[in-house]
C-alpha positions as CSV (number, residue, x, y, z in Angstrom):
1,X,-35.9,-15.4,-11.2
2,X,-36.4,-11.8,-11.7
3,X,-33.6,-11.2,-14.1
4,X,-31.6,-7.8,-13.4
5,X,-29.0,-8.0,-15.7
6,X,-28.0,-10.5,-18.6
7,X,-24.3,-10.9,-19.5
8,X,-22.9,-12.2,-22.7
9,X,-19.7,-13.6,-23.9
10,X,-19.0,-15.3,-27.3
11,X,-15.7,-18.2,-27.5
12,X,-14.7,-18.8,-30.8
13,X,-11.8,-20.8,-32.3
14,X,-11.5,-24.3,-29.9
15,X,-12.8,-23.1,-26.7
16,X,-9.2,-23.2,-24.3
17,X,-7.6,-22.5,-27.7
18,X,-9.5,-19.3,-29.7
19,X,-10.9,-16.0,-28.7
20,X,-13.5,-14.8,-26.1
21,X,-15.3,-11.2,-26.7
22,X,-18.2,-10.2,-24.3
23,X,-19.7,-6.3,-24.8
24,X,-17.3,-3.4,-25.3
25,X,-14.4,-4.3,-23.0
26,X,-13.3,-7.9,-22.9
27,X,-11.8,-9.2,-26.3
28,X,-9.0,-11.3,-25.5
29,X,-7.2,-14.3,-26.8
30,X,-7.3,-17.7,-24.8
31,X,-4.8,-20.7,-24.5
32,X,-4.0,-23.0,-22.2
33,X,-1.4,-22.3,-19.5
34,X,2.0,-23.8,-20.3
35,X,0.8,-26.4,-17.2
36,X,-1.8,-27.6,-19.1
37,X,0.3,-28.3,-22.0
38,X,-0.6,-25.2,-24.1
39,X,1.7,-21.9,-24.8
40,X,0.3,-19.5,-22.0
41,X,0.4,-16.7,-25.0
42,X,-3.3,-15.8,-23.7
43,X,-5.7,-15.8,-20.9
44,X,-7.6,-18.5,-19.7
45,X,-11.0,-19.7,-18.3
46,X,-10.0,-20.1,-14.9
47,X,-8.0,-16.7,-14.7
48,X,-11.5,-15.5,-16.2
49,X,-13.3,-17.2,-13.3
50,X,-10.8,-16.2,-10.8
51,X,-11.2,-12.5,-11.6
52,X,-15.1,-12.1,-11.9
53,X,-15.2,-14.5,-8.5
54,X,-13.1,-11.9,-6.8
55,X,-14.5,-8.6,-7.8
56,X,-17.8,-9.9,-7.2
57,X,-16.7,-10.8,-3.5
58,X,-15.3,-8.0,-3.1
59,X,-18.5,-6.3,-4.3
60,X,-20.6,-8.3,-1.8
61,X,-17.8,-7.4,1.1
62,X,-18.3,-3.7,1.0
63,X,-21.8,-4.3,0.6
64,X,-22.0,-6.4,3.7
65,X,-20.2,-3.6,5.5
66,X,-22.0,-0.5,4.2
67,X,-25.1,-2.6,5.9
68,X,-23.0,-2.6,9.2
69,X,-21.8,0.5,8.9
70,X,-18.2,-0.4,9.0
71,X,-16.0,1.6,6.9
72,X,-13.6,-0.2,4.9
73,X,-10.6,1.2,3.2
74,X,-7.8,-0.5,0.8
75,X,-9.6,-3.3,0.8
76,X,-8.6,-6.3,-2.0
77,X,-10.0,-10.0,-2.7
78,X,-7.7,-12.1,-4.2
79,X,-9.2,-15.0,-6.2
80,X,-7.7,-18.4,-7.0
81,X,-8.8,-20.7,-8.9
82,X,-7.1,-24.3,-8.8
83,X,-7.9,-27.1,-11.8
84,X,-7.0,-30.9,-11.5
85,X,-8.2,-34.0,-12.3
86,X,-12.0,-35.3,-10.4
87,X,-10.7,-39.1,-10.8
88,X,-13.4,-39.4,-13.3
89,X,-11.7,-38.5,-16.4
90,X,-12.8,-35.4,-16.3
91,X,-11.3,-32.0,-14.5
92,X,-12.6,-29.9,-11.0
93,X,-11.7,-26.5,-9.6
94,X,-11.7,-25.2,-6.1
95,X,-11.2,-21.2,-5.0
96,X,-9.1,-19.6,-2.3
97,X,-10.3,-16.0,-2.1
98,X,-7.8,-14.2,0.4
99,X,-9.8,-11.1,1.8
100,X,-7.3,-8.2,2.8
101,X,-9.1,-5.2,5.2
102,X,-6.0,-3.2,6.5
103,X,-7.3,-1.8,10.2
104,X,-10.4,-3.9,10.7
105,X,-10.4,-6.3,13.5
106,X,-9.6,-9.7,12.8
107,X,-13.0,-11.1,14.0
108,X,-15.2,-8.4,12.3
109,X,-13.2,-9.5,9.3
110,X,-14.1,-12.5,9.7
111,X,-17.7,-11.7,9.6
112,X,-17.8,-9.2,7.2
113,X,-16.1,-11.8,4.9
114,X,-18.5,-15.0,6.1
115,X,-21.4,-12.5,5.4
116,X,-20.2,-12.0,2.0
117,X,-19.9,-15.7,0.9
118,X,-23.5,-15.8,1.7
119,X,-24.9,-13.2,-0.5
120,X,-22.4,-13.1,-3.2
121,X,-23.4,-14.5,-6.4
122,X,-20.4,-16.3,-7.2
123,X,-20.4,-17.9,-3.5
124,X,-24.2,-19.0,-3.8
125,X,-23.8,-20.4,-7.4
126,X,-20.7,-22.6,-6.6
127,X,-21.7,-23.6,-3.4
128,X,-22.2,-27.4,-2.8
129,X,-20.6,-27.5,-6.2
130,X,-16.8,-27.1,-5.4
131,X,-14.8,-26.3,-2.6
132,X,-14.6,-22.5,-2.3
133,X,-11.8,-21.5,0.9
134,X,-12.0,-17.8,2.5
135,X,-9.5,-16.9,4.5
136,X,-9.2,-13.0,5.6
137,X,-5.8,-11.0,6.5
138,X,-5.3,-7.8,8.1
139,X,-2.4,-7.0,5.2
């Protein structure tokens, strides 16, 4: 792979329960969610997960769509990101993004969005991995 960019993120303390710093902007304190059995008095991996998956879609959507040349305004991706057991003893997640373009046409949304779970990075590295669910709104 031709490497573009390189991201780095350092956990420290016990993973779920500890600290997470990556470059100048994210230093934030982790737990577990109060469903998981933890305190919820910090962010967590899958809120993590959920936000990078849906600005990155979202990235790839107005990418798709500058290609096109279809304007897009007030546009949002919201990200998801379930956890539960795999029946193995260990955990899985699965994604709902919900794609919002106010004033496009339901089945150019629909497009724009498909087209964006092929080239996003996010899409292409989980795919075949978990289940991943788009679903597209006018509002």
């Amino acid at each position: 792979m031709d490497v573009l960019y390189t991201a780095e993120a350092v956990s420290t303390g016990q993973g779920r329960l500890g600290h997470v710093t990556a470059g100048t902007y994210l230093d934030l304190d982790v737990a577990p969610p109060k469903e998981l059995g933890g305190s919820g008095a910090g962010t967590n991996p899958e809120q993590l997960f959920a936000a990078g998956y849906a600005a990155c879609f979202h990235s790839a959507l107005h990418s798709v769509a500058r290609a096109r040349k279809v304007a897009i305004a007030d546009s949002s991706v919201g990200g998801r990101v379930h956890i539960g057991p795999n029946g193995q003893g260990g955990y899985q997640l699965a994604v709902l993004l919900e794609v919002v373009l106010p004033g496009i046409e339901a089945e150019l949304a629909q497009q724009l969005a498909d087209e964006a779970h092929q080239v996003c990075p996010y899409s292409n590295a989980t795919r075949g991995n978990i289940e991943v669910t788009v679903t597209v709104s006018e509002d």
